[in-house]
C-alpha positions as a printed Julia matrix, in Angstrom:
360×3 Matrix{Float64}:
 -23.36   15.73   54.4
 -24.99   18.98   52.89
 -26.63   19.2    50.15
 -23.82   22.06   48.46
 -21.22   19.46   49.25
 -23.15   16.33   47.36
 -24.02   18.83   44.14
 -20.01   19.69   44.58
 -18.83   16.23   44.69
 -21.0    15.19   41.84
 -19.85   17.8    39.69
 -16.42   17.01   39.98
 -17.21   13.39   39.54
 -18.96   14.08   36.09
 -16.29   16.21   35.14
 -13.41   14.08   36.06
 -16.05   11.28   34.33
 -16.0    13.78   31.02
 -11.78   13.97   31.28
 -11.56   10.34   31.3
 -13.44   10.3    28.85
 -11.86   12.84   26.26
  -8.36   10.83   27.18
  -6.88    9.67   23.92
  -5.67    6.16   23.9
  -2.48    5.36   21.74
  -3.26    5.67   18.27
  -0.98    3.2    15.7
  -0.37    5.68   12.53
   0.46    3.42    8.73
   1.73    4.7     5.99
  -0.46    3.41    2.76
   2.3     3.53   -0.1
  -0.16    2.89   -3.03
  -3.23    4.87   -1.78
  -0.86    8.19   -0.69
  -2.69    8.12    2.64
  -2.26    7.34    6.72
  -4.74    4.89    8.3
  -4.81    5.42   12.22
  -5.73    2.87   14.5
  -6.91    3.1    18.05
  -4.47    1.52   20.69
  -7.85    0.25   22.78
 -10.51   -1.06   20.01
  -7.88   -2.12   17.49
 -10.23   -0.66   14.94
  -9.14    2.47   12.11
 -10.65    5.27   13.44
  -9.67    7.74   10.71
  -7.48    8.2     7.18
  -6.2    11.04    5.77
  -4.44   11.45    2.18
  -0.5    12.54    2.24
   1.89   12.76   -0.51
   2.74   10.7    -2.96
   3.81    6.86   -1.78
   4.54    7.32    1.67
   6.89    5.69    3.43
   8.79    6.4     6.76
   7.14    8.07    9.36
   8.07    9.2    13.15
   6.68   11.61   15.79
   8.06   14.72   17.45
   8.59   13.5    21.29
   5.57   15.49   22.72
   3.16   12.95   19.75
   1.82   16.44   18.38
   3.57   16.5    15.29
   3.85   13.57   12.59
   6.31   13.32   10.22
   6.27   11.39    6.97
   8.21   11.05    4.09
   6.4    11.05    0.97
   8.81    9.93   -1.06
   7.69   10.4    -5.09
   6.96   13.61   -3.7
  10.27   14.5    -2.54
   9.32   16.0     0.79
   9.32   15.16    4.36
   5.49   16.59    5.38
   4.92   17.94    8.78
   1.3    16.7     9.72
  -1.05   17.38   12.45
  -1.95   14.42   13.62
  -4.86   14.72   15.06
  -7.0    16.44   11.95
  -4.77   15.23    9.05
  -3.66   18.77    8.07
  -0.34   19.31    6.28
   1.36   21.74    7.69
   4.27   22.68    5.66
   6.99   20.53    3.54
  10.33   20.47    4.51
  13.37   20.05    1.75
  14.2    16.6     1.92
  16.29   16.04   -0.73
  15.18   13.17   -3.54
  13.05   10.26   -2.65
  13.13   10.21    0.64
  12.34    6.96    2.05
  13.8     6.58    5.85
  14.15    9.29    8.48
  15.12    9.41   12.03
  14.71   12.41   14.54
  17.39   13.39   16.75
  17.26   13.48   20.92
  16.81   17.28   20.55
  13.48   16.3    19.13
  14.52   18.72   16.2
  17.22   17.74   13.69
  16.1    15.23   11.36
  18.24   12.72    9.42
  16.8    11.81    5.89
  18.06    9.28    3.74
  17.79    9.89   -0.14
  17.83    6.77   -2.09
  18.04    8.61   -5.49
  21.16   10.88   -5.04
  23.15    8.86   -2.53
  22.92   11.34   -0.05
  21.8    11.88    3.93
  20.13   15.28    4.36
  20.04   17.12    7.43
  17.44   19.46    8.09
  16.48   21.59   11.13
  13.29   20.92   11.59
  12.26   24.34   13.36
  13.78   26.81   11.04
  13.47   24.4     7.67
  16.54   24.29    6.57
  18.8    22.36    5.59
  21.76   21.97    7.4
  23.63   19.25    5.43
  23.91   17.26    2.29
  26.32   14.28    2.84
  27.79   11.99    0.37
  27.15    8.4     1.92
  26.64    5.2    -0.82
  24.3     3.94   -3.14
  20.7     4.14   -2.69
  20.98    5.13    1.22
  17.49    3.11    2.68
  17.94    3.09    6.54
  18.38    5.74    9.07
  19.16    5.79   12.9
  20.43    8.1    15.71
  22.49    6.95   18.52
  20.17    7.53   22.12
  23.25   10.24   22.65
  22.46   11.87   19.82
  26.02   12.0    18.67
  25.76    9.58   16.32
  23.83    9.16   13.01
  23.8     6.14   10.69
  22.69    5.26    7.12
  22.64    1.86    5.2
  23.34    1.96    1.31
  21.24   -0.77   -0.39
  24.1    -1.12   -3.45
  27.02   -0.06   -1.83
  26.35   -2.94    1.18
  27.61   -0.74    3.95
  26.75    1.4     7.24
  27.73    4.55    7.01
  28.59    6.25   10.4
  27.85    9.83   10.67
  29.38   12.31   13.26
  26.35   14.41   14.67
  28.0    17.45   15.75
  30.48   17.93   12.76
  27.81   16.56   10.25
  30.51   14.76    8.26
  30.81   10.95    7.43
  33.44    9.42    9.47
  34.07    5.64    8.83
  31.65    2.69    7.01
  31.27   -1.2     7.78
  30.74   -3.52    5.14
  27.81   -5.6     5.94
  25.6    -8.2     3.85
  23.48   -7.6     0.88
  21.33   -4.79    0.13
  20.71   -3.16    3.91
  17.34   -2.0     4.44
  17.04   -0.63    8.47
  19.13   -0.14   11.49
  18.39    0.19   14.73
  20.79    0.98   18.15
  20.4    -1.07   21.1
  19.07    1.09   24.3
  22.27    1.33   25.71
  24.04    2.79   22.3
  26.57   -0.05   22.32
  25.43   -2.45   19.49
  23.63   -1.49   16.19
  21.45   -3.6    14.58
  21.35   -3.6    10.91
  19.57   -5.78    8.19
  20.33   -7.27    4.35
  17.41   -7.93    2.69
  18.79   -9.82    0.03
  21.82  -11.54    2.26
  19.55  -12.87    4.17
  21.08  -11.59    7.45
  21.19   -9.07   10.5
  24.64   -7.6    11.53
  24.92   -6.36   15.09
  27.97   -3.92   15.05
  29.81   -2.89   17.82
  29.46    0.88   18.27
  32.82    1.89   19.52
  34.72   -0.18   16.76
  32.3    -0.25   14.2
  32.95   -4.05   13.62
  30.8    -6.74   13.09
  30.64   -8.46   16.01
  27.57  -11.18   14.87
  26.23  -11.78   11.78
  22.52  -13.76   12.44
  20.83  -16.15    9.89
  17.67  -16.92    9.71
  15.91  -20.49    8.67
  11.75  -21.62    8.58
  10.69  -25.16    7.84
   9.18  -25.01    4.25
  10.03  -21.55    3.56
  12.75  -20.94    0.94
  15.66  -19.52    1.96
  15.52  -16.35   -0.44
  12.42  -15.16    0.98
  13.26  -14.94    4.11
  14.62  -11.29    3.72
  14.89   -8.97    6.57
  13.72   -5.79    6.63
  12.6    -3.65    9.61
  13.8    -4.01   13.25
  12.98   -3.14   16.53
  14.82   -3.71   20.27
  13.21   -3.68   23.63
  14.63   -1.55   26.07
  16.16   -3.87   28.71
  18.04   -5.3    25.74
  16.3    -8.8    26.1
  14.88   -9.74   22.16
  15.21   -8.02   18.95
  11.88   -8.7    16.34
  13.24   -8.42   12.94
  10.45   -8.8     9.97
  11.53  -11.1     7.11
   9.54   -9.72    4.15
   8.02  -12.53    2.04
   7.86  -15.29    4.44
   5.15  -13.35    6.29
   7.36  -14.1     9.59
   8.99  -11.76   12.09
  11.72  -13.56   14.05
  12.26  -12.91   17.4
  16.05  -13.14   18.42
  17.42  -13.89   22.03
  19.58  -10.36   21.74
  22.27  -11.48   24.41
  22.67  -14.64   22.87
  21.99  -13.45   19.07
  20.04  -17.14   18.77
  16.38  -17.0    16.88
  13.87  -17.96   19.6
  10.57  -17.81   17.32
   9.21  -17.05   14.35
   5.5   -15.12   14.46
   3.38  -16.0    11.71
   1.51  -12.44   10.32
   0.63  -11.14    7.19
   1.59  -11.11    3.65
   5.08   -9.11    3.07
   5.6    -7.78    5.94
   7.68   -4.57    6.11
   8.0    -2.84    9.31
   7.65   -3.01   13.2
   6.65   -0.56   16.46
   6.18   -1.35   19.41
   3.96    0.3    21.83
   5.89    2.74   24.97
   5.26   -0.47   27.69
   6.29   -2.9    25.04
   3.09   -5.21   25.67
   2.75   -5.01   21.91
   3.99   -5.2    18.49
   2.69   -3.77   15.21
   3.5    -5.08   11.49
   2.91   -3.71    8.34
   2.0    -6.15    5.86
   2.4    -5.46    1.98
   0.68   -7.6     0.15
  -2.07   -7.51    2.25
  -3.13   -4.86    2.95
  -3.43   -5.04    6.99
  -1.12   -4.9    10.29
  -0.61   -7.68   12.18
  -1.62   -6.99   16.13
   1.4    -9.01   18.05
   1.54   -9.63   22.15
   4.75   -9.25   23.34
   4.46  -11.53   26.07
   3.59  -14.58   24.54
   4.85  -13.38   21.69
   1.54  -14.48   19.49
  -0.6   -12.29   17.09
  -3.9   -11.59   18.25
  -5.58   -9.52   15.42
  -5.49   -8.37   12.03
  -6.32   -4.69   11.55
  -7.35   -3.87    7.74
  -5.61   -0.52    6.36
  -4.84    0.7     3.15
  -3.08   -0.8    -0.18
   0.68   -1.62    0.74
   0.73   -0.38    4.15
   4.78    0.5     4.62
   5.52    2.78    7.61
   3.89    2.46   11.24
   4.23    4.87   14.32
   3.17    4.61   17.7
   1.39    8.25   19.24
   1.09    7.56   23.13
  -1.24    8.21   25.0
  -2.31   11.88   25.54
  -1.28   12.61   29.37
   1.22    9.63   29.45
   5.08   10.39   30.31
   6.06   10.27   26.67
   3.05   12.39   25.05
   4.41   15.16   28.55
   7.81   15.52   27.18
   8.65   18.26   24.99
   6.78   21.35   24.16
   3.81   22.09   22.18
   5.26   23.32   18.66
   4.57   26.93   17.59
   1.91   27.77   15.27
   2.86   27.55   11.82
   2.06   31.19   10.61
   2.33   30.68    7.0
  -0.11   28.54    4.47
   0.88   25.41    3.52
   2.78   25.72    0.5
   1.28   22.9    -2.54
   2.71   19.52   -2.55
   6.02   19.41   -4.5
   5.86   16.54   -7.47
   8.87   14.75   -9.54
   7.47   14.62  -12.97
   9.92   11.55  -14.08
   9.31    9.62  -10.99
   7.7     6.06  -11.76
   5.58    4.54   -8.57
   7.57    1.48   -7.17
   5.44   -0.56   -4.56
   8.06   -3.23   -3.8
  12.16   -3.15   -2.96
């Protein structure tokens, strides 16, 4: 071999060495409710690499599909803030509507669904242009938020009115409501679109609905040796895509339950931190993530054998958690890279007779 080949080929292995190197592994993003920041953790180490401050008590977040913008809704703030995730920069607010506290994006990676416990509304807003394309009347202190995988259906849960509220995407009106048990907190559609999946906190149950009659077709109970009935309150949920389990975390009995989701029969309960709140899973479902309350950490869960196998430290009351693949994985190629933002960020709004809650 000649010498200009060997200085060729080890150029282009140090610079495919640098690439590999640069690669960003999936990064795990928590809300911090009572610190008003984000705590990221790297997918590989398992160790918070950065934090960044956000509005006032955070709560849901989500990313666009291409993992380059972060959404979060700060909800004593009143805003849904459009992050960058990788420097912590707000970008701009979007209107939101009051107290936002759960959001879901739609397919078109663009129209966002925003549930507003304090005015019993869902607002719609165009996430591109900034406005707000809707206001709808659903019931009492609207928590959870989901959008069929069609993207032709949007649904919220009302914590004091006990129902689902079903929500026709391309009419933005609301269509029909199922009665479910008390005080829903999250919902969740099965991969397929046919079931949702929606929790009571204080019932003390999961309803799985059928989508085409909006019906409850199972109502699942939950039970722990030693633990007290009323605190085992479900909260956030999460499906795998083959339709095989459902994890659904039970709040003060520091469990999540793992349910056999063709049968609707518990199969486990995972022991993990102190209040736990909400659930992601990573894009090749090998693992779970839990946000623990109380304290103060997230719960590192294998899928497989369905044990935890570390506790990550993060800020007070960690709520919300989003999964960021991957740069240069399928789900981080998708979509486009959003336009630059040519304008400022405008200040933070405030609500000057909001009180902090850190708990229901």
């Amino acid at each position: 071999m000649s010498r200009a080949w060997t200085v060729r080929l080890l150029l282009c292995a140090g610079l495919l060495g640098l690439a590999a190197g640069s690669a960003r592994a999936e990064e795990i993003f928590v809300s911090n409710e009572r610190d008003n920041t984000v705590s990221v953790i790297d997918g590989t180490s398992l160790d918070v690499v950065r934090t960044f401050p956000v509005g006032r008590r955070p709560r849901g977040l989500t990313f666009s599909r291409d993992g380059r913008t972060l959404y979060v809704c700060a909800s004593d703030s009143d805003a849904v803030q459009v992050i960058d995730p990788e420097t912590g920069a707000l970008r701009h607010n979007l209107p939101s509507g009051e107290d936002p506290e759960q959001f879901a994006l739609a397919p078109d990676d663009r129209t966002l669904f925003i549930a507003n416990e304090e005015n019993a509304t869902t607002t719609v807003v165009d996430a591109q242009t900034r406005k707000v394309l809707a206001q709808i009347d659903v019931g009492i202190e609207p928590e959870g938020m989901a959008v069929s995988p069609d993207g032709k259906t949007a649904v919220t849960t009302s914590e004091t009115t006990n129902m689902v509220h079903w929500i026709d995407v391309p009419t933005l009106s609301a269509t029909d409501a199922t009665p479910v048990g008390q005080r829903p907190r999250a919902a969740a559609f099965s991969a397929d679109g046919r079931m949702l999946w929606a929790s009571s906190e204080i019932g003390g149950t999961v309803a799985v609905i059928d989508t085409a009659s909006r019906k409850v077709v199972e109502t699942i109970e939950f039970a722990v040796k030693g633990i007290a009935a009323d605190r085992l309150q479900p909260v956030g949920i999460t499906l795998t895509r083959d339709g095989r389990f459902a994890f659904v975390a039970l709040g003060p009995s520091d469990r999540v339950a793992v349910i056999d989701a063709k049968t609707y029969k518990v199969v486990n309960y995972i022991l993990v931190g102190r209040r736990v709140w909400q659930l992601a899973m990573t894009p090749d479902e090998s693992r779970l993530f839990t946000t623990n309350g109380v304290s103060g950490d997230v719960t590192v869960i294998d899928v497989a054998t369905q044990r935890p196998i570390r506790s990550v430290k993060v800020g007070r009351f960690p709520w919300g958690v989003a999964v960021r693949p991957a740069a240069g994985t399928p789900e981080r190629a998708a979509g486009a890279a959003p336009s630059r933002d040519p304008d400022a960020a405008p200040p933070q709004t405030s609500c000057a007779r909001r009180h902090s809650r850190f708990s229901p």
